[in-house]
VOPAGU-2260 file (C-alpha; in pm, 1 decimal, decimal comma):
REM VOPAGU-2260
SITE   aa  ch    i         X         Y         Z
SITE  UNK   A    0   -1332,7   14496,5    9164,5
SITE  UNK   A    1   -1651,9   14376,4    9079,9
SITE  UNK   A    2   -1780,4   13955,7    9091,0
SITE  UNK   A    3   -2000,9   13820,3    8855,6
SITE  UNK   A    4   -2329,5   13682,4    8996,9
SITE  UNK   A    5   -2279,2   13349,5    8862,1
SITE  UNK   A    6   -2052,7   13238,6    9069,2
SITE  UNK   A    7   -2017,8   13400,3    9439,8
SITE  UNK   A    8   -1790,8   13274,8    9711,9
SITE  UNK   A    9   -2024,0   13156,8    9952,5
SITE  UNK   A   10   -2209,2   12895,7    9671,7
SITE  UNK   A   11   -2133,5   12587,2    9787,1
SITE  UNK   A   12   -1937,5   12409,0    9500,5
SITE  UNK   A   13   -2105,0   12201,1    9259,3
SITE  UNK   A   14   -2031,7   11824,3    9240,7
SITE  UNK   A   15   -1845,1   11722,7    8930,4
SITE  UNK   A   16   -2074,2   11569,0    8615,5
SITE  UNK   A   17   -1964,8   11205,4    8696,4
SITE  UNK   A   18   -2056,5   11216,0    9052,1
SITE  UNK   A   19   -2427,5   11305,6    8943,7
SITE  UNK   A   20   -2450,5   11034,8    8728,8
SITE  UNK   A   21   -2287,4   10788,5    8922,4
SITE  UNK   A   22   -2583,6   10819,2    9206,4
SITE  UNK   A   23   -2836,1   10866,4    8956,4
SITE  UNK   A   24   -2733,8   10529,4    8827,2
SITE  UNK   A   25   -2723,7   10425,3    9193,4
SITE  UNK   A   26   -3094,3   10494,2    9222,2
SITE  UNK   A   27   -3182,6   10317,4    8907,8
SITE  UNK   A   28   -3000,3   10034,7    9070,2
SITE  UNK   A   29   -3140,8   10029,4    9388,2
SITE  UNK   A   30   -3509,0   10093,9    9235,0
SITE  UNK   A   31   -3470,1    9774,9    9005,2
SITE  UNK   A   32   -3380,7    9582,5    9279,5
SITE  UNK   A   33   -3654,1    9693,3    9545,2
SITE  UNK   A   34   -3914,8    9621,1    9244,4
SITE  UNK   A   35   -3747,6    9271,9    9215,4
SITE  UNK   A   36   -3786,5    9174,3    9559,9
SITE  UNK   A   37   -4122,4    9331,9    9591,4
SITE  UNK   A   38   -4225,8    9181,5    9265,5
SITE  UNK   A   39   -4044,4    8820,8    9352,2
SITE  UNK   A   40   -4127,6    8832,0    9693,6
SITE  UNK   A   41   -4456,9    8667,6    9707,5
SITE  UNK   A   42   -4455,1    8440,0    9428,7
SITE  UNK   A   43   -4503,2    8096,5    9647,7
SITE  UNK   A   44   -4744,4    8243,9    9886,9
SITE  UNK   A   45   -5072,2    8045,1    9841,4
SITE  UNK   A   46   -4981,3    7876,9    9567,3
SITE  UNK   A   47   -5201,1    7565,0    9471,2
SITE  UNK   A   48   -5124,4    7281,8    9274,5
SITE  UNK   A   49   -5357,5    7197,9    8984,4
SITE  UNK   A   50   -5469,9    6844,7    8860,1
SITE  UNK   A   51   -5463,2    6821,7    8503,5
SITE  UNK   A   52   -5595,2    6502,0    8300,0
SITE  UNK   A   53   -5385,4    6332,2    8099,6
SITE  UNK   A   54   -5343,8    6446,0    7772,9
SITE  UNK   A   55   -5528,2    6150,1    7519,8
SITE  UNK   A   56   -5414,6    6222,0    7150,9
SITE  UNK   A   57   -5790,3    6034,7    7034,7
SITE  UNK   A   58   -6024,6    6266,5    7186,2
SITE  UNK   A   59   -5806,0    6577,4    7045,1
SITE  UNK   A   60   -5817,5    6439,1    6700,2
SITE  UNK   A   61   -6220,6    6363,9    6740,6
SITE  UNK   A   62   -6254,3    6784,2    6845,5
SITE  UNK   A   63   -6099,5    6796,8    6495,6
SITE  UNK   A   64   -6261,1    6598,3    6338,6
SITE  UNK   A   65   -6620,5    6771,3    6437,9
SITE  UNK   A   66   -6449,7    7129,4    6402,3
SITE  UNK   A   67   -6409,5    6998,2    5988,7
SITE  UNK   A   68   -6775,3    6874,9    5969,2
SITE  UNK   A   69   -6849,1    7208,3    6040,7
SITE  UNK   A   70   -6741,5    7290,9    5653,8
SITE  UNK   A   71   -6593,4    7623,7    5603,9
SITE  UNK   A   72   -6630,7    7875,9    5898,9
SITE  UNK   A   73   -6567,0    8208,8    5738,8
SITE  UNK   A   74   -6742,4    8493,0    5900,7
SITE  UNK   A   75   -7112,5    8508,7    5828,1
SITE  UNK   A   76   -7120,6    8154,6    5758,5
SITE  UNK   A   77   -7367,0    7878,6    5855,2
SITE  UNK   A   78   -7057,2    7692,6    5950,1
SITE  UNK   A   79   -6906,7    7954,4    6165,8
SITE  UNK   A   80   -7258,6    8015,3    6325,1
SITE  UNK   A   81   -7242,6    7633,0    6431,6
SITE  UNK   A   82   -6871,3    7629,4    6530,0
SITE  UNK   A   83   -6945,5    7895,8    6771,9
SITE  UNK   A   84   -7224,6    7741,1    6877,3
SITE  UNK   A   85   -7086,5    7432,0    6934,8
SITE  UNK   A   86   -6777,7    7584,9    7140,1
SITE  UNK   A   87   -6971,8    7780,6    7354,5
């Protein structure tokens, strides 16, 4: 009697279907969390504290105000050539 090539005695057996996924959801696992401690890792190292100024509701409504004298600032305008001229 003859075998059939696919499958000989001395092939190791194969691991059923939900094994195989169950450790290639283990390594997604483990790979999310390695990236989350290397990504989380060093997030207070050096870090510097910033002074900001106070935030003074008159001197944002004068920027507005001068932004309108500018008229209309479509594209190609006078008034967009002095906006951008004046934010630069």
């Amino acid at each position: 009697m003859r075998l059939s090539t696919a499958f000989r005695p001395s092939d190791p057996p194969r691991p059923p279907v939900r094994d195989v996924r169950a450790r290639g959801a283990t390594r997604v696992v483990a790979a999310a969390a390695l990236a989350a401690v290397a990504l989380l890792g060093g997030c207070d190292r050096g870090a510097t504290t910033v002074e900001r100024p106070a935030f003074d509701g008159e001197t944002a409504l004068d920027y507005v105000r001068v932004q309108l004298d500018f008229g209309p600032r479509v594209p190609g305008t006078d008034g967009h050539r002095r906006m951008g001229d004046w934010l630069v």
